[in-house]
C-alpha positions as CSV (number, residue, x, y, z in Angstrom):
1,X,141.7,68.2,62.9
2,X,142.4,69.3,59.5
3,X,145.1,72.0,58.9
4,X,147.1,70.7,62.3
5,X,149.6,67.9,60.6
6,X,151.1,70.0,58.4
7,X,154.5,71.7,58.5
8,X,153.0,75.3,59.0
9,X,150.5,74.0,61.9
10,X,151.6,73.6,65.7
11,X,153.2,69.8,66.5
12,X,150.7,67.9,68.4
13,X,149.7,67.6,71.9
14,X,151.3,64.4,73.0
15,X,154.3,65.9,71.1
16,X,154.6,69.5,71.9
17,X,158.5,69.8,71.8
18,X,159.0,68.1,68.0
19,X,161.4,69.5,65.8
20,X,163.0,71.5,68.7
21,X,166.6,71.4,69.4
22,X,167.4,69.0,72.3
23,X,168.0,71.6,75.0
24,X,164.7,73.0,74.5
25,X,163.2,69.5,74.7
26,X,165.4,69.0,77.9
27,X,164.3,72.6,79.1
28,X,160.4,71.8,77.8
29,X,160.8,69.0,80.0
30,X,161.2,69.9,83.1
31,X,158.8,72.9,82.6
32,X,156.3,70.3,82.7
33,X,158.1,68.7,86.0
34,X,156.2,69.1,89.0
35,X,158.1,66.7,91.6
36,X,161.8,65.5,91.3
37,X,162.0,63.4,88.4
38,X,165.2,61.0,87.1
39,X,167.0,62.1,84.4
40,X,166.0,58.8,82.4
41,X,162.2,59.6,82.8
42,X,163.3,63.6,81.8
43,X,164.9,61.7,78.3
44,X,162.5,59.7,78.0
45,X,159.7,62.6,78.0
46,X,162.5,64.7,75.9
47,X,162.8,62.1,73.3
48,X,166.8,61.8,73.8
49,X,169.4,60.2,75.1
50,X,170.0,59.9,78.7
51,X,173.1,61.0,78.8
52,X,172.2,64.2,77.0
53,X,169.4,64.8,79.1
54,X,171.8,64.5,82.0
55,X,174.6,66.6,80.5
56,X,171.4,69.5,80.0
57,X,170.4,68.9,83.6
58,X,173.9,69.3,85.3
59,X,174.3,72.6,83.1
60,X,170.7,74.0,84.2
61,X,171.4,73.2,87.9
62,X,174.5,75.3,87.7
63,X,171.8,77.8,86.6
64,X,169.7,77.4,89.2
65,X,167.1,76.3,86.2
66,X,166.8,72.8,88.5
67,X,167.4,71.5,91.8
68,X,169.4,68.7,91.7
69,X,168.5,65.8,94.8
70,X,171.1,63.2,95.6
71,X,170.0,59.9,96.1
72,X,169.5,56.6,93.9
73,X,168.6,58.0,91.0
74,X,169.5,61.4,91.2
75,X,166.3,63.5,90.3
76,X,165.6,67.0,89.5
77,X,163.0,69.2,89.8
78,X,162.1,72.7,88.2
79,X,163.1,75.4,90.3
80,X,160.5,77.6,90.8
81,X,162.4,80.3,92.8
82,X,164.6,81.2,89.5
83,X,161.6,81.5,87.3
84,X,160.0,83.6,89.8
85,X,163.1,86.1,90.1
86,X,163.7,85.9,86.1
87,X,159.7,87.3,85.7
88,X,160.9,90.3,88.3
89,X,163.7,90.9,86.5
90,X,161.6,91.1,83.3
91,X,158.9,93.1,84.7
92,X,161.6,96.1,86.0
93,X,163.4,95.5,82.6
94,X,159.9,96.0,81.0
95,X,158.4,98.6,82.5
96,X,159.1,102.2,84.3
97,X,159.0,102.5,87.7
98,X,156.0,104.6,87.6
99,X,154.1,102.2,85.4
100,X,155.0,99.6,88.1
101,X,153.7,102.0,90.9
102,X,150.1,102.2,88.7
103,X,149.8,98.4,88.4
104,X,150.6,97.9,92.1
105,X,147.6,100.3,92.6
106,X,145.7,98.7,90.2
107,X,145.6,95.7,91.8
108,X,145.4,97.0,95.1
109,X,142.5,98.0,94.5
110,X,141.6,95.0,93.2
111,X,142.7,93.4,96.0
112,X,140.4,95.5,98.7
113,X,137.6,95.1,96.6
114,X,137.5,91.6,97.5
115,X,138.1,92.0,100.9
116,X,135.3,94.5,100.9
117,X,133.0,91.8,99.5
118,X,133.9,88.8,100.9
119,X,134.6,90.9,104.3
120,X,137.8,88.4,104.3
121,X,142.0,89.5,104.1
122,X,143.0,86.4,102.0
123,X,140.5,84.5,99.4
124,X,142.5,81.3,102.1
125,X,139.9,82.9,104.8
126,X,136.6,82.4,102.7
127,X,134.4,80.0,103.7
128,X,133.1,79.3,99.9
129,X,130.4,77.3,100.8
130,X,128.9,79.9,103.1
131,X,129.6,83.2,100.3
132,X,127.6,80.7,98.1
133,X,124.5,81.9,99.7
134,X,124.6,85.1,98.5
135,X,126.1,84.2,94.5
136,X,126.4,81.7,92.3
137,X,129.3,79.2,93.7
138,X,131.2,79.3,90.7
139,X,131.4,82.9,90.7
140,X,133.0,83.2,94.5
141,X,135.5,80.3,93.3
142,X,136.3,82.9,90.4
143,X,136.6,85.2,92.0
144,X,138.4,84.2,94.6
145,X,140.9,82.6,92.4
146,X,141.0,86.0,90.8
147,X,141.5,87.4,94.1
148,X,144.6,84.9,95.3
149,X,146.6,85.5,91.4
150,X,145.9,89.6,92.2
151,X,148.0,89.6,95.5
152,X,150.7,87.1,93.8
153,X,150.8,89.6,91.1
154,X,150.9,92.6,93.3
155,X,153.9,91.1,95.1
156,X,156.1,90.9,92.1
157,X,155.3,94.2,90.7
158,X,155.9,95.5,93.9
159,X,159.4,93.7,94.0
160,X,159.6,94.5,90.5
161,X,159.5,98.3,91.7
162,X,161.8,98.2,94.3
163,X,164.2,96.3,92.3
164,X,163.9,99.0,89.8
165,X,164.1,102.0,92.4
166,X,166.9,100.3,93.5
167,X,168.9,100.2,90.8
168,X,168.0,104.0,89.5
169,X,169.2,105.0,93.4
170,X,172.4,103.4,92.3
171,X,173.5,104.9,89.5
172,X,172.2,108.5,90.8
173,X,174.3,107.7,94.0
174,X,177.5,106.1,92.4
């Protein structure tokens, strides 16, 4: 592709993490990870040392970035819980809690829409194959992959919320 090897284009595919700093490459990494991997494969993918990497990886498990399993090798994973509670921490930093109140509505509505529809309470309790005789098959998948992302999303703007009605209850009350 012309324009993309240049300084001012993005670093290719294969390597997405050039030019970066080697935490982020480390960090980049395990991002990527999706089953416990061994620090030597993690500086391998990060293009450093393995020590490094390691050194990276003990400092993100104090985090809670990682999960750190014993064994031989030692392996880490990503931890999805911390990312999870870092995007509802964003999300009350980000918005009121009114505006968090509308989207929760929002996508309630959303939410009982599809129910409605696929007379269902969870996309999990559609039988696909059947709702296929009624609309194209690629729609219900859509839309019940829509439907499954609304109710994850509805959950954290809804902890979001509480977080953030928490916190305003404590500095009224202290």
């Amino acid at each position: 592709m012309a324009g993309t090897d240049g300084a001012d284009g993005p670093p290719p595919f294969d390597e997405p993490f050039t030019g970066d700093d080697v935490e982020q490459r480390v960090y980049g990494t395990i991002l990527q990870t999706r089953e416990p991997t061994a620090a030597s494969a993690i500086a391998d993918a990060a293009d450093c040392d393995p020590k490094t990497a390691r050194k990276y990886l003990e400092w993100f498990d104090d985090l809670g970035i990682v999960t750190r399993h014993d064994g031989r090798p030692v392996t880490y994973e990503r931890n999805d819980s911390y990312f999870e509670w870092r995007r509802i921490n964003q999300l009350a930093a980000e918005y009121t809690v009114e505006e968090l109140q509308a989207r929760v509505r929002e996508l309630t509505t959303r939410i009982d829409e599809y129910e409605a529809t696929y007379d269902a309470r969870s996309p999990a309790a559609v039988d696909a194959v059947a709702a296929a005789e009624e609309r194209p098959i690629d729609d219900v998948y859509e839309d019940l992959a829509d439907w499954a992302t609304a109710r994850e999303e509805r959950e954290r703007y809804e902890r979001a919320r509480q977080q953030h009605a928490g916190a305003q209850r404590d500095r009224t009350s202290g």
